[in-house]
N, C-alpha and C positions, 0 to 999 in steps of 0.2 A: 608524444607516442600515440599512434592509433590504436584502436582498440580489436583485440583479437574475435572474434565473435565465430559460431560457427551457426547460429540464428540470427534473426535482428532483434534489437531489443530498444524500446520506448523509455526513454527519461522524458518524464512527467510531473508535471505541478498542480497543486489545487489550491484556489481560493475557494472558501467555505464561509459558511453561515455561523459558524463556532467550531465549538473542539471535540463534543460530541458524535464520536463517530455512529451510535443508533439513530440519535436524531434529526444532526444537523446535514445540511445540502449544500452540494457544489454552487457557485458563479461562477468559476472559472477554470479552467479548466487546460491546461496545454501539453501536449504531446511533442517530442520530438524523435524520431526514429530513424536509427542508424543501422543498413544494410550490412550485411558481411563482403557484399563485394564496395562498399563505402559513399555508398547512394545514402542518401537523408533526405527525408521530407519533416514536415510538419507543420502544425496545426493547433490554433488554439479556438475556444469557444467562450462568449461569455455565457450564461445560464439562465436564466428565470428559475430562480430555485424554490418560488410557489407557497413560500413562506418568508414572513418578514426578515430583515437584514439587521442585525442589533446597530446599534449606532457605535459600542466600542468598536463592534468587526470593523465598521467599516471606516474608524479612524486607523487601520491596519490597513487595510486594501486599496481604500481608494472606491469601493462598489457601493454603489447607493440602489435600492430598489426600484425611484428611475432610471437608472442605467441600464437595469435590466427586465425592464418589465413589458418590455415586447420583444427578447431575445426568448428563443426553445428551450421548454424546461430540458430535464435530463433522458423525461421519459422518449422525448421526440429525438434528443441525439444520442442515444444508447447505443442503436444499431451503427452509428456513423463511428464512435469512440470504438465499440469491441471489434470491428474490421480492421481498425488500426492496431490494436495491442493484440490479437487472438493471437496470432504466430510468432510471439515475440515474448524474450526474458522481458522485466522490469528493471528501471531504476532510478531511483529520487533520494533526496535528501529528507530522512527522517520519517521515509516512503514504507518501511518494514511497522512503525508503531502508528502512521497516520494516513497516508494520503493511500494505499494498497486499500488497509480494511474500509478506510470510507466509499472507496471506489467502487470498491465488491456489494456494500451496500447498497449503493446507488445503482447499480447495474441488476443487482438481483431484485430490486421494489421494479425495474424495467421489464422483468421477465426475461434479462438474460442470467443463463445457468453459468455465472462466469465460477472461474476457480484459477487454481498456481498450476496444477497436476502437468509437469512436462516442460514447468518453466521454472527459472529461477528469479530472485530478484538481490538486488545488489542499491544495499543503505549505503550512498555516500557520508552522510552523515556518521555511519556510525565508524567506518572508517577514518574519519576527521578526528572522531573524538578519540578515536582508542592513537591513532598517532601524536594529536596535537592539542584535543580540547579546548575548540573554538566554534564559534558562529559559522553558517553561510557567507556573509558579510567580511569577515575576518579569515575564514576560508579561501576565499577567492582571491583578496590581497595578498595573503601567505603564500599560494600555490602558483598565482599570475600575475600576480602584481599590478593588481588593477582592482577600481573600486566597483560596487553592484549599483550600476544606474538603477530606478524604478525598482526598488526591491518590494519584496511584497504585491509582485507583479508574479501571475504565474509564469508567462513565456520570460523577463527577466532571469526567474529562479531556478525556471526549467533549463535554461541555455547556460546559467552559471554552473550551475550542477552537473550538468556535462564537461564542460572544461576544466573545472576541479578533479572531476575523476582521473579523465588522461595526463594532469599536470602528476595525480598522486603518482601514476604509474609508473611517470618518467624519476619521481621524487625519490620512490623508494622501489628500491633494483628486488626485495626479499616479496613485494608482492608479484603475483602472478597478474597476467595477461589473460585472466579466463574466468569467464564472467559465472562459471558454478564457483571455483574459487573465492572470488571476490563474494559471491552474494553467502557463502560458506563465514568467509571471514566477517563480514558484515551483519552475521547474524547477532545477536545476543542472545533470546536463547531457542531452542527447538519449541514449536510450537504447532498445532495442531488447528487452530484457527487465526484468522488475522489478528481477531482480540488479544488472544494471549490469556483466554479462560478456559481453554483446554490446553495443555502441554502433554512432551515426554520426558520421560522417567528414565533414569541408567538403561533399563533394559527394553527402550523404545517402546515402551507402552503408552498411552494416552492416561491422563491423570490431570482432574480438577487443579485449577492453580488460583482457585477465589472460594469463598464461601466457608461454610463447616463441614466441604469435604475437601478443604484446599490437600491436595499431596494425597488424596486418596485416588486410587486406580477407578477409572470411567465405569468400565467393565462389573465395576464391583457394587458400586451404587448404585448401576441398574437394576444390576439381578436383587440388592438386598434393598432398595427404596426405589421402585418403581414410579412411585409417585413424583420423584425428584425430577425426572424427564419430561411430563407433562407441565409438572411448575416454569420449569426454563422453556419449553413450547409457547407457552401460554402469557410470559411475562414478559419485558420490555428487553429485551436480548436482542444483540446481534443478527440477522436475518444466517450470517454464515457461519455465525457459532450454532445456530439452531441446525443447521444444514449439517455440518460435522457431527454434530449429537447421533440426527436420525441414524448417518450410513456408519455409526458407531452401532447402533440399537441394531441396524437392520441385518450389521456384518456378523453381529452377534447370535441372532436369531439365525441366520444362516447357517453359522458353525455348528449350531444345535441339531436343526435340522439334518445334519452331512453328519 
């Protein structure tokens, strides 16, 4: 089954420096993008990620720091990645809890103002698990019957992950062909930042989901600890959790104002 698309949207992969989505940096990086009229291109990059490579990571990848230490950091292919995904949904495996927010990182330390606003994104993975609760690896054998050459290769996992999708489609008749659906079903839960340290609440409000204001309303620990906003400004956070803070603060003070 093709995929119904009424945008295009990029199924993407990253290798990284660790698991850390504030700290740690892309090597690798691959995009694949699929037209609505059924054009695909794509594209992979290794990285210079400007910071040493652990040695667990890269008994995982495969990337050693000679491998990439005359390849373009991220800062130099920013501009080259957001032309490829700006007009386009998302979608990866396990892309909604890791590879999105890392990416959003990496792009905003670029000085691109990236964000979701107009796109969706669609976790194959989480689709896997809520049908079948299995691996990548065991994903692809289940849905294609075929093993994952090179795994823990981005463009490998990127191009698996696309073919698991279209196989889930054809698997099971109750999902839909549409990629807000899909990225709907795929969600786990609503959330306000890629981190998942701002959420919503039954009644769509934004509400702390960490700390000792976990389940308390955003709105409400501005107005009554001011100081709590400048802590999260100022401390080792997210660059796009901080960014959701502000247009919280600033939407707020607006409301005031009107």
């Amino acid at each position: 089954m093709e995929l119904k698309l009424s945008k295009p949207i990029c199924f993407f992969d990253l290798e990284t420096t660790g698991i850390d989505i504030g700290k740690d940096r892309i090597v690798e990086i691959s995009i694949f993008k699929v037209f609505p009229n059924g054009n695909k291109e794509s594209k992979t990059w290794l990285v210079n990620p400007t910071i040493p490579i652990p040695a667990q990571t890269t008994a995982v990848h495969g990337i050693t720091d000679e491998k990439v230490a005359n390849e373009p950091t991220f800062n130099e292919l920013a501009s080259q990645v957001y032309a490829m995904i700006k007009d386009s949904d998302l979608a990866g495996f396990n892309s909604d809890r890791f590879d999105i927010p890392l990416l959003a990182e990496e792009l905003l330390r670029a000085g691109v103002d990236f964000d979701m606003k107009g796109k969706v994104s669609v976790d194959v993975q989480t689709i896997f698990h809520k049908m079948e609760e299995r691996t990548l690896s065991a994903a692809l054998k289940f849905y294609c019957g075929k093993g994952l050459e090179n795994a823990h290769s981005a463009e490998a996992d990127t191009m698996a992950t696309y073919e698991i999708l279209k196989a889930q489609l054809d698997r099971y008749p109750e999902l839909e062909n549409d990629m807000k659906l899909l990225s709907e079903f795929s969600t786990r839960k609503k959330i306000a930042d890629f981190a998942g340290m701002i959420a919503f609440d039954k009644d769509n409000e934004e509400i702390f989901s960490f700390g000792k204001h976990k389940g308390v309303k955003v709105d409400k620990v501005l107005e009554t600890e001011p100081g709590y906003f400048s802590w999260i400004q100022n401390a080792d956070f997210p660059l796009y959790t901080k960014k959701v803070l502000t247009a919280i603060k600033l939407r707020k003070l607006n409301n005031k104002l009107n």
